[in-house]
N, C-alpha and C positions, 0 to 999 in steps of 0.2 A: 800523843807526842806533844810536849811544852813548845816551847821558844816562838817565836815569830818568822812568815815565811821570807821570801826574798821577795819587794814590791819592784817592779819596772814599768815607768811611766813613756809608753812612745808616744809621738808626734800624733797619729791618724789611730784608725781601723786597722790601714793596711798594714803599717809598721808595725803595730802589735799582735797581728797575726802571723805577718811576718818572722817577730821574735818567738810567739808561739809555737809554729813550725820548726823551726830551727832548733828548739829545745825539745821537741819532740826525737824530730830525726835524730838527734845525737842519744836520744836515751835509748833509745830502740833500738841502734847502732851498737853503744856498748853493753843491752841485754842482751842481744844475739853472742856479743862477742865472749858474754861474761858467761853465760846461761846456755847459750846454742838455743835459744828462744826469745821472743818477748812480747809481751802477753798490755794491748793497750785498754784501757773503757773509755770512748768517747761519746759524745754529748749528741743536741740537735740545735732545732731552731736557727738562726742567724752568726750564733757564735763560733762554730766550726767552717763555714763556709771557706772564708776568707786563709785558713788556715788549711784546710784541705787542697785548692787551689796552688799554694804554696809547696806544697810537699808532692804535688802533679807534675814538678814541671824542676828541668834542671837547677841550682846541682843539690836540690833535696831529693829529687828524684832517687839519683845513683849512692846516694850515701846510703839510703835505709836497704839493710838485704831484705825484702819484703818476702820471700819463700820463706822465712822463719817468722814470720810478725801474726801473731794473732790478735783479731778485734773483737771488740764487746761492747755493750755498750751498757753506761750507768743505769737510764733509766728511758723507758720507751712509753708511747699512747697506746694504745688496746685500740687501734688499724691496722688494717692491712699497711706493708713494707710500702705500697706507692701512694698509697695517702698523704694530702699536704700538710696535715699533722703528723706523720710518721721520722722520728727520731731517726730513722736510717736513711731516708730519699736525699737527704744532703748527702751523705756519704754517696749513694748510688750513684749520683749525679755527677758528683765534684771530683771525686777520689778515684774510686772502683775501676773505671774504665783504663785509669792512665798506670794500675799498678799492679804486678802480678803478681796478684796474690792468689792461694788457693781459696775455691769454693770453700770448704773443710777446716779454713782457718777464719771463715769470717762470719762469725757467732751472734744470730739475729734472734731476736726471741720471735717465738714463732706464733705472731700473733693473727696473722688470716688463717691456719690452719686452724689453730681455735676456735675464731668467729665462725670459718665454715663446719666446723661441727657441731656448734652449740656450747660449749665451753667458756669459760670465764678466766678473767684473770689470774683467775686463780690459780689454774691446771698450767698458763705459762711461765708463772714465777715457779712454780714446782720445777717443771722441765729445765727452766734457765741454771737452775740452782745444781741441777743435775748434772747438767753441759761443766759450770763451774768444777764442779765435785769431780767428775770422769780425767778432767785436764791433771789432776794429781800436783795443783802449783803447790809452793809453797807456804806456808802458816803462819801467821803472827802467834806472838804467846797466849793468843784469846781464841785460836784457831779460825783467824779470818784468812782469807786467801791475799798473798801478797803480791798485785798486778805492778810491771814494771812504772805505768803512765795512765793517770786517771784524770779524766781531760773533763771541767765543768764550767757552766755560765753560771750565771749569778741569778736570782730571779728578784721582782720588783722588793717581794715583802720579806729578802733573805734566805731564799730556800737555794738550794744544791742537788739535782738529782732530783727525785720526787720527792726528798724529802723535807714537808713545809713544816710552817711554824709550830710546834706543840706535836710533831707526827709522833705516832705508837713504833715508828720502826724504831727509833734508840733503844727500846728497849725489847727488840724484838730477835729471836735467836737462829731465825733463817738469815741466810746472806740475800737471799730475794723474794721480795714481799712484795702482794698487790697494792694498790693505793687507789682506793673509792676516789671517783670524779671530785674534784676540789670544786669550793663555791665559790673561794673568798678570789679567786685569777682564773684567768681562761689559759687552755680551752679547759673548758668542763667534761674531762675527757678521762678513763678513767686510765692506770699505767703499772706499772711493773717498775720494779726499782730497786735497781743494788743497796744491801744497809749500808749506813753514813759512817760504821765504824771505817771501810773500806778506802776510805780516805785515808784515816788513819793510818795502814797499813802500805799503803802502795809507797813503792818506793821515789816516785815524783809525783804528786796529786800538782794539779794545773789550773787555777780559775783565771779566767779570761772576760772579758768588759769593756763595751764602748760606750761612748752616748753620755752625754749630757743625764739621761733618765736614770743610768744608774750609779747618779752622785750621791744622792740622799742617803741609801741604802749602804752604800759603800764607805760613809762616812762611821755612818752607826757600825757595820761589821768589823771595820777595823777601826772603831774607837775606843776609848779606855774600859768601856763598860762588857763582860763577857757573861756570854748566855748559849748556848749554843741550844739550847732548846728554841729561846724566840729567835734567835738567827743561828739554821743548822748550816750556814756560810761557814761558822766561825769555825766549824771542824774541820775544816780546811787551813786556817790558820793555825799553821804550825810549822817547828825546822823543817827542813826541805823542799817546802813547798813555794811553788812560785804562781805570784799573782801578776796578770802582764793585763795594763790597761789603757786604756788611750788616753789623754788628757783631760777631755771633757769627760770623763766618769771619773776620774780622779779631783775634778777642780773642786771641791768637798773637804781635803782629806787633809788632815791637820798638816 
């Protein structure tokens, strides 16, 4: 999809998490309403936190009918779910406890089940794709599945998900692929990852940014020059989609 997203510059962290939540809950809100479902991928690391917290606690809380909301997430480490690399312990921590949501709707890739059998990333990006496939959502005209809210951080060198500079998933025809330990950023860890078309398709994709650190990055992603290979951010940049950042990652940006 063309055009450019929606940028929103807040004050802090928190205000932009803040805003982030808020645009969450209300999408979620009107897929239930719209769909009698809705179906999120959210992130890890530091970027969700502040936004999870948010949606814990009144009146995000009662807005979202969370017995219809399914989660997912873009892209995860190859640990176990309590590991402090694991894409999901923020959620466990932050979220889970304060919403009631079913077991059966909160779709983890199953990566210590793995590890404790010997298995590789490989065997979870199959199952995950599976899980995907079973839900019966529906299709873009490329047959990617269309998640209501696709929620990402930004990474130092431009990547989205797992997917880094020059990856083989753009042209890869699974919707979830492994991704061999990266050299060039830590952790050097290896992961599982929704393909970057799925941006494309979701009907609100979400990048989210704090920090001073990612000015540099955020200046090139959203500057005149387009590449979405050396910055797979930029597949993100498109109609619909809203980027919500704090000031200091935006003090960069034309």
């Amino acid at each position: 999809m063309t055009g450019e997203p929606t940028i929103r510059i807040e004050a802090d962290p928190e205000a932009a998490s803040r805003a982030a939540a808020e645009a969450i809950a209300l999408a979620l809100r009107e897929a239930v309403e719209e769909r009698g479902r809705a179906d999120w991928a959210t992130t890890g690391g530091s970027t969700p936190v502040g936004i999870y917290r948010a949606l814990a606690a009144p009146p995000l809380l009662g807005l979202v009918p969370w017995a219809a909301v399914h989660v997912w997430w873009g892209d995860d480490r190859f640990v176990p779910r309590d590991d402090p690399l694991s894409n999901v312990l923020p959620f466990d921590r932050e979220l889970l406890p304060h919403v009631p949501l079913a077991a059966a709707n909160v779709h983890v890739p199953k990566m210590a089940e793995a590890l404790e059998a010997g298995l590789g990333a490989e065997s979870v990006a199959a199952a995950y794709e599976m899980a995907l496939v079973g839900t019966d959502l529906p299709a873009d005209d490329r047959g990617f599945p269309i998640l209501d809210v696709v929620l990402v951080g930004i990474g130092g060198d431009g990547h989205v998900l797992s997917v880094f500079p020059g990856s083989p998933l753009f042209d890869a025809e699974d919707w979830v692929s492994p991704v061999p330990a990266p050299t060039h950023i830590e952790p050097h860890v290896a992961r599982v990852s929704l393909h970057p078309r799925i941006l494309e398709s979701a009907r609100l994709p979400m990048v989210v940014a704090h920090g001073a650190g990612k000015a540099a990055i955020l200046a090139s992603v959203l500057g005149p020059e387009r590449d979405e290979r050396r910055w797979p951010a930029q597949i993100a940049r498109r109609a619909g989609a809203i980027w919500l950042l704090d000031r200091a990652a935006a003090a960069s940006l034309r």
